[in-house]
Each structure stands twice: as C-alpha cells, then as structure tokens.
C-alpha positions in Angstrom: -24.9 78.8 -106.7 -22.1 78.7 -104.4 -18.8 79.6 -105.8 -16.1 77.2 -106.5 -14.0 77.8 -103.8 -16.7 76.9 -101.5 -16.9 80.7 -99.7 -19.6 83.2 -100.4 -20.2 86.4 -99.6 -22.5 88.9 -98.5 -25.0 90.6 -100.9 -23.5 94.5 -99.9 -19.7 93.4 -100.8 -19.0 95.9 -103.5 -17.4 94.3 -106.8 -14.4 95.3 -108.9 -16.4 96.8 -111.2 -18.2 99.6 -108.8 -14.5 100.6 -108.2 -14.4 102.1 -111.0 -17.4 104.5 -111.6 -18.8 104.7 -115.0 -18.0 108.5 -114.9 -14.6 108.2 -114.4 -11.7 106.5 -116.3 -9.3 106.3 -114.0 -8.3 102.9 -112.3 -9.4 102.6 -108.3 -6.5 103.2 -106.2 -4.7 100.1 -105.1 -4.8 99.5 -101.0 -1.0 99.4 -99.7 0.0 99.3 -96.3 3.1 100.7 -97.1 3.9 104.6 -98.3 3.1 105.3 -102.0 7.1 104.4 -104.2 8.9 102.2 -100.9 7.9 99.2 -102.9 8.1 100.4 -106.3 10.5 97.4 -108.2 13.5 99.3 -109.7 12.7 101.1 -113.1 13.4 99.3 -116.7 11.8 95.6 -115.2 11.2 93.3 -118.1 7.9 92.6 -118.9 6.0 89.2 -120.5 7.9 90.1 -123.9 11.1 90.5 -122.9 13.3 87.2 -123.2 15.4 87.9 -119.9 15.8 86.4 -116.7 16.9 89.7 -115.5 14.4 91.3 -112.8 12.3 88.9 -112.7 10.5 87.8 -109.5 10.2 84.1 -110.9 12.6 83.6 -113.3 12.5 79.6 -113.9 8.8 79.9 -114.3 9.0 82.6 -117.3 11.8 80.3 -118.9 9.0 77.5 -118.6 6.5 79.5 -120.2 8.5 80.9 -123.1 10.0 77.2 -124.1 6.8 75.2 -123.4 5.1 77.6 -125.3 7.5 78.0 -128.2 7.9 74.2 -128.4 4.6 73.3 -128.0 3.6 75.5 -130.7 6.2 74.1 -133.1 5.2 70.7 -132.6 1.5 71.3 -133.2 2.3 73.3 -136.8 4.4 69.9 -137.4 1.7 68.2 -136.9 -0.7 69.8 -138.9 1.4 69.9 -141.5 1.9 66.4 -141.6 -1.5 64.8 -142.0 -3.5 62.9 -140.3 -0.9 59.8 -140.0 -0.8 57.8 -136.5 2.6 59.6 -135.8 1.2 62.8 -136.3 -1.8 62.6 -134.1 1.5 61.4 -131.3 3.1 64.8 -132.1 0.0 66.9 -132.4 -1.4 65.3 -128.2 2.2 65.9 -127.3 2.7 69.9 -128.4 -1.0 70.5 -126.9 0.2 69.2 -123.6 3.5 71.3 -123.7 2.1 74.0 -125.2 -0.3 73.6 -122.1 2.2 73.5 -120.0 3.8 77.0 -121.7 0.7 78.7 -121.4 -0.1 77.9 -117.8 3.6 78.8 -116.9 3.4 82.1 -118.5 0.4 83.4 -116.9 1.2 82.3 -114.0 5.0 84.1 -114.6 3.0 87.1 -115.8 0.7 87.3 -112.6 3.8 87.0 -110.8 5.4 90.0 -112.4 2.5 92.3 -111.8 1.8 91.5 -108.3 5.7 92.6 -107.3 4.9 95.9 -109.3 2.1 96.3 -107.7 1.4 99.4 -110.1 -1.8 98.5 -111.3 -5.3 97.8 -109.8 -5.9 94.7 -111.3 -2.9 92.1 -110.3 -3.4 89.2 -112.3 -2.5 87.3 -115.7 -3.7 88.9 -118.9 -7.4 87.9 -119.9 -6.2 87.2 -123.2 -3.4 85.1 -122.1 -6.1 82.7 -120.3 -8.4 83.0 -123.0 -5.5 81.3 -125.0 -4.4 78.8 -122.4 -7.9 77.7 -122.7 -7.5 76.7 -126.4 -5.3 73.8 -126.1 -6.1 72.8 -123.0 -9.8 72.9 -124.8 -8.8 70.8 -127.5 -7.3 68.3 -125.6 -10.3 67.8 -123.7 -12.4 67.7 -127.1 -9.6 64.5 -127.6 -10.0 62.7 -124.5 -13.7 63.2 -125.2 -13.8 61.9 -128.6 -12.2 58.6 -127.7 -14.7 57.3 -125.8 -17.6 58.8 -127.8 -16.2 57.3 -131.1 -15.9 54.0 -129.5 -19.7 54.3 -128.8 -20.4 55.9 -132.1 -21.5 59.1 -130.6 -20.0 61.9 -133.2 -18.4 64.9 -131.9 -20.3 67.5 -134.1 -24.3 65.9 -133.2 -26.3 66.7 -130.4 -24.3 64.5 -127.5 -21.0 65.3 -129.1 -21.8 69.5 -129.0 -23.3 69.1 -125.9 -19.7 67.1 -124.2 -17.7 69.6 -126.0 -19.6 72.8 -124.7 -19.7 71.4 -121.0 -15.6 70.6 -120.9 -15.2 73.9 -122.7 -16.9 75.5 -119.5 -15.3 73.4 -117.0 -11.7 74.5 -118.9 -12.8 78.2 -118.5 -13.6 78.1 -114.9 -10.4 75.6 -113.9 -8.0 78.0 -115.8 -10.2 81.4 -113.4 -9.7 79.3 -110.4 -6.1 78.3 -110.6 -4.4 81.6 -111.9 -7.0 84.1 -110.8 -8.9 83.2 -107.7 -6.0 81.0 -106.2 -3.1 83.7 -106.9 -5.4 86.5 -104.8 -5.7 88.5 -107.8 -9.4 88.5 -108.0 -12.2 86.5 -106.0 -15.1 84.7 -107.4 -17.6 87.3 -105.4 -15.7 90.5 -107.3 -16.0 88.7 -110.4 -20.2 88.9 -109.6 -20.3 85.3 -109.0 -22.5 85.2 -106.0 -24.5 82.3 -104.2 -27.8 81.3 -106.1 -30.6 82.9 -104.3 -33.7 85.1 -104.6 -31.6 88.0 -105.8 -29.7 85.7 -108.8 -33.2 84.9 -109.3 -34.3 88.4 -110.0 -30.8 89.2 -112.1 -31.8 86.5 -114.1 -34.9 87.0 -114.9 -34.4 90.6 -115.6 -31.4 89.7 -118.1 -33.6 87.7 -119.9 -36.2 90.2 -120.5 -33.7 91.9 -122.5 -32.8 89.4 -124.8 -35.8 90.2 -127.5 -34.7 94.0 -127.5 -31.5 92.8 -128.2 -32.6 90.8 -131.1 -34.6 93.6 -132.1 -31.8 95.9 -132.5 -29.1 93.6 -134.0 -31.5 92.4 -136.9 -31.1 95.7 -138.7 -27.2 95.3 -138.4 -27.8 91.5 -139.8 -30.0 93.2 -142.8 -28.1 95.5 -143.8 -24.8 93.5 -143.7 -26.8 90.7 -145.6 -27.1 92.9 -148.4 -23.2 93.6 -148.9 -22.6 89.7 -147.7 -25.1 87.5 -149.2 -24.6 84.6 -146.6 -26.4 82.9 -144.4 -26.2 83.6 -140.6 -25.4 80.4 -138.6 -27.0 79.6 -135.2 -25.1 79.2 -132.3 -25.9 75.2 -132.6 -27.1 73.5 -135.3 -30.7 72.6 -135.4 -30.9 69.0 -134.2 -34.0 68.5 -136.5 -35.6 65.6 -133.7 -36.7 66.4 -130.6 -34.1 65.1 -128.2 -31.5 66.8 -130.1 -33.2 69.7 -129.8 -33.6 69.3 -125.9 -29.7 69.1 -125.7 -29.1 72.0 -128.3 -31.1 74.3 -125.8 -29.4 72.7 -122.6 -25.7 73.0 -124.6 -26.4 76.4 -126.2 -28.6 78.3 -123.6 -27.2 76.9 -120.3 -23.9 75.5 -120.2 -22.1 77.8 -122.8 -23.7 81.1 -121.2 -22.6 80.6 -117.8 -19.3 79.4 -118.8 -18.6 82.1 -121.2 -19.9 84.6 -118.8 -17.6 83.9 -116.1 -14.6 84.1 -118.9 -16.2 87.2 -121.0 -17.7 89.4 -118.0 -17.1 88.2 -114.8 -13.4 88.1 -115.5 -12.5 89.7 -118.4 -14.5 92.8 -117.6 -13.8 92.8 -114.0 -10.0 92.7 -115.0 -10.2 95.7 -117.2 -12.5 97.9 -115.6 -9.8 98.0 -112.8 -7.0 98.9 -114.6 -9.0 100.8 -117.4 -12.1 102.1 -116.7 -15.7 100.6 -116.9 -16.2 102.5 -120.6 -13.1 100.8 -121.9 -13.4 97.9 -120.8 -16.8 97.1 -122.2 -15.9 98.0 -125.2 -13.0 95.9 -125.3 -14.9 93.2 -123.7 -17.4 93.7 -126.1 -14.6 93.2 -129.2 -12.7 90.4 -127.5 -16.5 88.5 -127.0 -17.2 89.3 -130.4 -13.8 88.3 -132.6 -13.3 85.2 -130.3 -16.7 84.0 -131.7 -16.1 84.0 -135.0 -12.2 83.2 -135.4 -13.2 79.7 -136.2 -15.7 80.3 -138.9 -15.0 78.9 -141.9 -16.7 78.5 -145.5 -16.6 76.7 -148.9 -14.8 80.2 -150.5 -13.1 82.4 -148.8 -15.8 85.1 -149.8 -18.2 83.1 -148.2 -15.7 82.6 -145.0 -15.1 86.5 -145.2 -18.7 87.1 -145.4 -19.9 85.2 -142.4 -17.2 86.2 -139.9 -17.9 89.5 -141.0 -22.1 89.5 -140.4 -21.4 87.1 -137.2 -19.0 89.5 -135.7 -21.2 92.9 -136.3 -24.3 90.3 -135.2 -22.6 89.9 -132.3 -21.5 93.2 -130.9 -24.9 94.9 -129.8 -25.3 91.7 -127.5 -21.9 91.9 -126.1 -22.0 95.5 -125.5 -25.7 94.7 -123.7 -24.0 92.0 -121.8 -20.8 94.3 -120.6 -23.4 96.4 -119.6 -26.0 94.4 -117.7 -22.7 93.1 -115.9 -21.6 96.2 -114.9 -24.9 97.8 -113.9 -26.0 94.9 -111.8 -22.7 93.9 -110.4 -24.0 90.2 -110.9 -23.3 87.4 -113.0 -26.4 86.5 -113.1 -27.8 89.0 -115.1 -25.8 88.6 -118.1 -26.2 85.1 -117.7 -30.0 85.7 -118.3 -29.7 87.5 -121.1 -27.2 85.4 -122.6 -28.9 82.1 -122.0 -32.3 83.9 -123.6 -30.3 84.9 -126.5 -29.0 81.7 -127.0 -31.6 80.1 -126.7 -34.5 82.5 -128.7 -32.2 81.6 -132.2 -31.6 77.8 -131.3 -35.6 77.6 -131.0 -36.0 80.1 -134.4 -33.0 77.9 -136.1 -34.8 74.3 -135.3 -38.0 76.1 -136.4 -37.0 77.5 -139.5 -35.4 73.4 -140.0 -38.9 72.4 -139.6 -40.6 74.4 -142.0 -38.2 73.5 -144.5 -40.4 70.7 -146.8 -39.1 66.9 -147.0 
C-alpha cells in the first residue's frame, strides 16, 4: 500500500518509535541546526488552555478554535435538548459543522504552538485532540450518509448501514492524520509504520495474525472472571448479520476496514506521538487505555447496572489486545503487523458471534 501522500520509503528508514529504545524513557533528542536555548520562545508562553492571545505564534487561529469550539458545542447540547423536531436537527448539523470547525482550528493552533517551542520530540497536535475532532466530523458523515441510505431503505445499524459507517469513520481518521499531522511536518506516514504493501507487509501481517488466538486465549479469563461480578453479556464488535451476505460485510466492515483505520489512529499515530515525547513503555500503556476507554464510551444498556457492567467487562476485554497491539507496533515498526492481529481479532468473534446466532433454535 502506498501511503497517502503518494511517497514511500525505504524498508531501513528507522521510525519514531525506534527513537526511543524500550530501555530507556527519555524522549529522542530533537535535531536543531541551531545551538541548544537561541530559539527557546520566552518563558511563561500560554499553552492550549490558556484563553490569551498573548505569545501566541498564531493567534487568530486559537481565537477560532476556542469560539468554534465553544459555540459549536453549545449549539449541539441545544439540540439535544430539544428533541428531535425539524429545527432541532437545523441546529444540531449546524454546531457539528462549527464545532468542526473549532476542533480543526485548535489542533491546528496547538501544532502551531509546539512547533515554535520546539521543546519536545514529537511536534504535533495532541492525539486526543484529533481523536475528538474526529467525533463530529464522524457524525456528520454518519448524516450525509443516512440521507441517501434512508431514501433507499438501507438502515444505518444493518449490514450496509455498519459497513458505510465504518468505512467514512476510517476515511475521517486518516483525512484528520493527513491534514494536521503529515501536512504540518510533524510526523510522516513512513514514521508512523505506514509503509508500501509488499512482501515484507505481507510477512507483518501474517505474523500479527498468528497472534490473535493467544490473545483470545489470555483475555477470556479476564472476560470470566469479570462475568462473575457483572452478569452481562459481552457484545461483538458487529452484530451477527444472521444471513450470509450480512455476514460477508460484517467480516469486511469489522476485520478490514475498521482495523486498518483504527490502527493508523491508535498505533501508528497515537503511539508514535507518545513514544517520542514519553517513552515506548508509557506510551503503550497509554495507548493501550486510550484504545481501550474510546471503545466502550458509547456503550449503553437497558439499566445503568447493565450499562456499568458492560463498559466495565468490554474495557478489561479490551486491554490485553491493545497492549498486544502497542506492542507488535513497536517491535516490528510496521503497521502491518498490528493490522494483522487486529483484523484476526476482529474477525475470530464476528465468526464465533454469527455462530453462536446460528446455534440459537428458531
């Protein structure tokens, strides 16, 4: 696969992560062609918090950010608030877009910012902050999307639906990577382990998905045990179809499209980000967390025992893999790799999930 950006690179470039040996916690130097403190902005500089213009490299666009944020926000809570009138579905598209907007402009101020202090190994936006830029901009794809699927009576949550959703939820993560990672210079889609598809990806691949039953093997004691204290039902990560083109798309929804979209997000970025500035221990742990809580902070339930209880079992289910995947990622130095293991993951409890719907008596 060739990156995005159209440029590849050789198979000895070293990535971010190899910058930071998994011996040592401190961040890699950063390269400067000019003595260590001559460029050094002057002490006290406001940072992403700090409502001030003062100091600031790119002051209009952090003004952008915090209104279009702030704004965009309120007009999506009025929204919600409001039901599910005409009007309200005007206000609720609206505050998405500037919300958008916000988001975009803050990262963007916020790579800004770190690139003229230059203190830090790692010169970008915050992987959270993208991680939530992607959630309106996600949902108002899952909008355009639904317009045109309702009108041909596709639904949103079956097979087609899922599979639409998953794919624009990808394209959003890679679009956001590209225009406020890879086009600011603060990281390139070969240091994030995203490499040309060859024999090599080939062999990553491969080797990630061999993983994926010892994986399963080791988190179904955490399930067990969990299940005991939470008596609820872990969910697949699709619903079983329960007909065989459904199925089909389940697998190519929940085993190719979201794994590869998610890695690039979870691992090649995310991790990639923080191991410069933190360490490759810290931040697989902390990629490991943020993988881990982001899948289960829309899980809901008919009690809010039973909500409690399944955000709690998919959470702890979800941890061994993550820290597997932050591992694989930063061992190989490939996308590919976790790729593998995530698409077998994925893909081993959609097939157990449809399975387990087919045993079930008519």
């Amino acid at each position: 696969m060739i990156p995005p950006d159209g440029t590849s690179s050789s198979p000895d470039e070293p990535l971010a992560p190899v910058l930071v040996p998994p011996d040592r916690g401190s961040p890699a130097p950063v390269p400067s062609a000019t003595p260590a403190g001559a460029g050094d902005p002057p002490p006290g500089r406001p940072g992403s918090g700090t409502f001030t213009i003062e100091g600031r490299s790119a002051p209009a666009l952090f003004v952008v950010g915090w209104l279009g944020t702030l704004l965009g926000l309120g007009a999506v809570v009025v929204a919600v608030l409001a039901g599910g009138s005409a009007a309200s579905t005007v206000v609720l598209i609206v505050g998405l877009v500037v919300l958008s907007i916000g988001l975009i402009a803050g990262a963007g101020s916020q790579g800004i910012e770190r690139r003229a202090r230059a203190r830090t190994a790692y010169l970008g936006p915050s992987p959270f902050l993208v991680f939530a830029t992607s959630i309106p901009v996600s949902l108002l794809a899952a909008i355009a999307l639904g317009v045109p699927l309702g009108l041909l009576g596709i639904a949103l949550d079956g097979p087609v639906g899922r599979l639409a959703s998953v794919s624009a939820q990808a394209i959003v993560y890679v679009a956001l990577i590209r225009l406020l990672v890879v086009d600011t210079g603060a990281l390139t889609w070969a240091q994030m382990g995203l490499r040309r598809f060859d024999g090599a990806a080939v062999t990553n691949l491969a080797l990630g998905a061999a993983l994926a039953l010892p994986v399963i093997a080791a988190t179904v004691p955490v399930v067990a045990i969990l299940g005991q204290l939470f008596p609820v039902t872990p969910v697949s990560p699709l619903p079983p179809a329960g007909e065989p083109v459904g199925f089909a798309l389940n697998l190519v929804a929940g085993a190719i499209i979201a794994p590869i979209g998610e890695e690039i997000l979870f691992r090649g970025f995310a991790t990639t980000a923080w191991a410069r500035d933190l360490g490759a221990r810290r931040a697989l742990v902390q990629g490991a967390l943020f993988f881990a809580v982001v899948h289960v902070i829309t899980i809901t339930g008919g009690t809010a025992g039973e909500a409690i209880g399944l955000a709690v079992l998919g959470f702890a289910a979800r941890v061994p893999v993550s820290l597997a995947l932050g591992w694989l990622f930063l061992r190989r130095g490939s996308i590919w790799a976790s790729i593998g293991l995530h698409a077998a993951f994925n893909g081993i409890l959609i097939v157990l999930a449809e399975a387990a719907l087919q045993a079930v008596p008519a």
